[in-house]
C-alpha atoms as one frame of an Amber mdcrd trajectory, in Angstrom:
protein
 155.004  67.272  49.523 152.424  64.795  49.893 150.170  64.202  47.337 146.856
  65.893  47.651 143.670  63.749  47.235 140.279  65.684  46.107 137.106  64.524
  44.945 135.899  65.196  41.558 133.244  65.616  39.191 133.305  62.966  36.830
 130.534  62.921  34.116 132.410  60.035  31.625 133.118  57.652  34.867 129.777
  58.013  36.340 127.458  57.566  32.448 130.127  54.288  32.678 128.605  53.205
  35.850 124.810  53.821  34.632 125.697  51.829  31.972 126.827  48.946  33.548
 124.083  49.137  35.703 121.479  49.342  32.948 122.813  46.771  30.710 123.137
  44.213  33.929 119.603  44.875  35.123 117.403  46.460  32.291 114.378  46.509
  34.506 115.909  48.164  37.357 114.193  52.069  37.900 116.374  54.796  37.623
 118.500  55.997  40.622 119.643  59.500  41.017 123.522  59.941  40.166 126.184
  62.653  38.830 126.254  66.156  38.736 123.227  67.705  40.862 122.197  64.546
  42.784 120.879  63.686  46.284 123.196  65.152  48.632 124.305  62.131  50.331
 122.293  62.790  53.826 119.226  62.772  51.964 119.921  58.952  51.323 117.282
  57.585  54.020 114.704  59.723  52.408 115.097  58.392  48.902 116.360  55.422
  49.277 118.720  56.042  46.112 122.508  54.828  45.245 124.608  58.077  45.176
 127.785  59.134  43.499 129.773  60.757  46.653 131.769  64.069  45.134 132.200
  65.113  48.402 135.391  64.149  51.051 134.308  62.330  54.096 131.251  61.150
  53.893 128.356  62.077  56.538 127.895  59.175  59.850 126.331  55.822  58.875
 127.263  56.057  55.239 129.503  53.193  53.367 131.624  54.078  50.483 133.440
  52.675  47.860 136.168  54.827  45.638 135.053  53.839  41.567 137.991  56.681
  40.330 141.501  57.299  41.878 143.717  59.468  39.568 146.198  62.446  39.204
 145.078  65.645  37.884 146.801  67.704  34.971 147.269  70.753  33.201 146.179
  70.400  29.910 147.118  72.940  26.963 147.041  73.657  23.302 150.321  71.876
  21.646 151.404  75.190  20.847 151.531  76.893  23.953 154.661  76.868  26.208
 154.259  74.585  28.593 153.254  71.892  25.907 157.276  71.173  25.917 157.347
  70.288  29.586 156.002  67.301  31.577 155.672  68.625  34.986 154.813  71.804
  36.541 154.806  72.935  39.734 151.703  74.601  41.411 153.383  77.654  42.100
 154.265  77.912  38.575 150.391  77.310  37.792 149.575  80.279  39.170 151.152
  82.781  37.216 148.695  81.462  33.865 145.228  81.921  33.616 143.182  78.555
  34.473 140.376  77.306  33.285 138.288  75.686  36.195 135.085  74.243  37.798
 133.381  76.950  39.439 133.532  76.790  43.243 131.791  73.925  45.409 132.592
  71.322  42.961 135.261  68.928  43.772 137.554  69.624  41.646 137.911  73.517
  42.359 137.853  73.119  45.917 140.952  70.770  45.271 142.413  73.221  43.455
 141.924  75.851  46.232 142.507  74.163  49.302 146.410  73.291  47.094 146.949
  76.749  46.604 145.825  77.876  50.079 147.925  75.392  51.937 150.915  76.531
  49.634 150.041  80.540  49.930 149.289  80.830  46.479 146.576  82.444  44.744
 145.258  80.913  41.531 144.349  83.090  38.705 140.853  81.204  37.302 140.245
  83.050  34.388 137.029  80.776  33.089 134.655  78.384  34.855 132.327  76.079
  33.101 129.984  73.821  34.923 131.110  70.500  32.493 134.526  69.446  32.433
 134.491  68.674  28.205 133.778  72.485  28.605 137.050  73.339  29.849 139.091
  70.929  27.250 137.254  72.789  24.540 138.184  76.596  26.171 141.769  75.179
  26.627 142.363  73.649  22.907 141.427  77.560  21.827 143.925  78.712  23.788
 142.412  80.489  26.345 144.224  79.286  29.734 145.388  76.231  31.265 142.817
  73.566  32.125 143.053  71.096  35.081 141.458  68.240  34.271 141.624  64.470
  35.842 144.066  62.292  33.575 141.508  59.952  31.482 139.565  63.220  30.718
 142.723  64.668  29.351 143.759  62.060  27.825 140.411  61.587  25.889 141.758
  65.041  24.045 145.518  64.232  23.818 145.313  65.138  19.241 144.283  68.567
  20.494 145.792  69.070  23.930 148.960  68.244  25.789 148.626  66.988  29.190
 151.121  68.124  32.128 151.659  66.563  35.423 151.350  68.916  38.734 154.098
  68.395  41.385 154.673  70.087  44.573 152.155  68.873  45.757 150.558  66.192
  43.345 146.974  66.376  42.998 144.591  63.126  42.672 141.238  62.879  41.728
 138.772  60.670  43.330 135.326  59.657  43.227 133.223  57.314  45.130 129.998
  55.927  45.273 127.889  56.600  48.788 124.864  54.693  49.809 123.074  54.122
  53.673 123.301  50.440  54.186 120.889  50.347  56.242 118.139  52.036  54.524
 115.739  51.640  52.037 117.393  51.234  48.264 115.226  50.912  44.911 116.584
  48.130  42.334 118.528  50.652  40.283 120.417  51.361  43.615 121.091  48.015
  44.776 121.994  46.867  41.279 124.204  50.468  41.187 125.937  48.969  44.489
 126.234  45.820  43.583 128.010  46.267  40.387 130.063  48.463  42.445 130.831
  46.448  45.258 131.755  43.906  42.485 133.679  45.037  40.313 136.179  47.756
  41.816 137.342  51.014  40.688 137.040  52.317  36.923 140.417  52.266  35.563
């Protein structure tokens, strides 16, 4: 199977992109990013830089991918699966998971997988933050899927195990309108972008 590419909520990758931003242009105003933001048709109207979670983005928008990476399932080191490397989606579904609730990017990944493949997952927790679910998976409480760096920012606690069949990839992206209006934080949020590639 092909791999599947989804888009994700990423609060570590886009505080890393603020950060740049801030530290290149200090007096820049703030722009509206992350979790909760300016749906990206709303652009025009304020004129702000916008982290795209979504897949394709809406007519007359440019794009550029900041995060490209394979999501995991992440467990306690004592659980069973902390002995194996890969596991299969199918195989997912017979745990609990721990998840984002649905209409984020991630969960809707995680559906659309299963749906294509006739399974049904078995989400047995949702939190809205995606530290959340490493925490509720290093207590045991389920298997976590989690995008790689985010796992591997809890590797003492957790183990991290790759999905096949299919492979699942996280993505995120930055969305702006050319050409309309764009404060200072949002051109220097593009530009930083536009100059210095994905977050990796």
């Amino acid at each position: 199977m092909a791999p599947r590419s989804c888009p994700i909520d990423g609060s570590a990758t886009l505080t890393a992109v603020v950060d740049r931003t801030a530290r290149k242009s200090p007096a820049a105003t703030t722009t509206s990013v992350g979790h909760g933001a300016t749906p990206p048709e709303a652009a025009p109207a304020s004129g702000a830089a916008l982290i795209g979670l979504g897949g394709a983005p809406p007519a007359g928008l440019a794009t550029r991918v900041l995060l490209d990476e394979p999501l995991v399932a992440v467990v306690r080191r004592d659980d069973p699966l902390a002995v194996r490397e890969t596991v299969t989606l199918r195989a997912l579904q017979e745990r609990p998971l721990i998840s984002l609730p649905r209409g984020t990017g991630l969960r809707t990944c995680i559906d659309d997988a299963c749906a294509a493949a006739g399974l049904r997952p078995r989400i047995a927790l949702e939190a809205s933050d995606p530290g959340v679910l490493a925490l509720l998976a290093a207590r045991g409480l389920g298997v976590a899927i989690l995008p790689t760096s985010l796992a591997t920012a809890h590797d003492a606690e957790l183990h991290a195990v790759a999905i096949t069949r299919p492979a699942l990839r996280a993505r995120i992206e930055l969305a702006w309108r050319p050409d309309g209006p764009a404060s200072p934080a949002a051109r220097a949020l593009i530009g930083l972008a536009q100059s210095a590639g994905r977050l990796e």
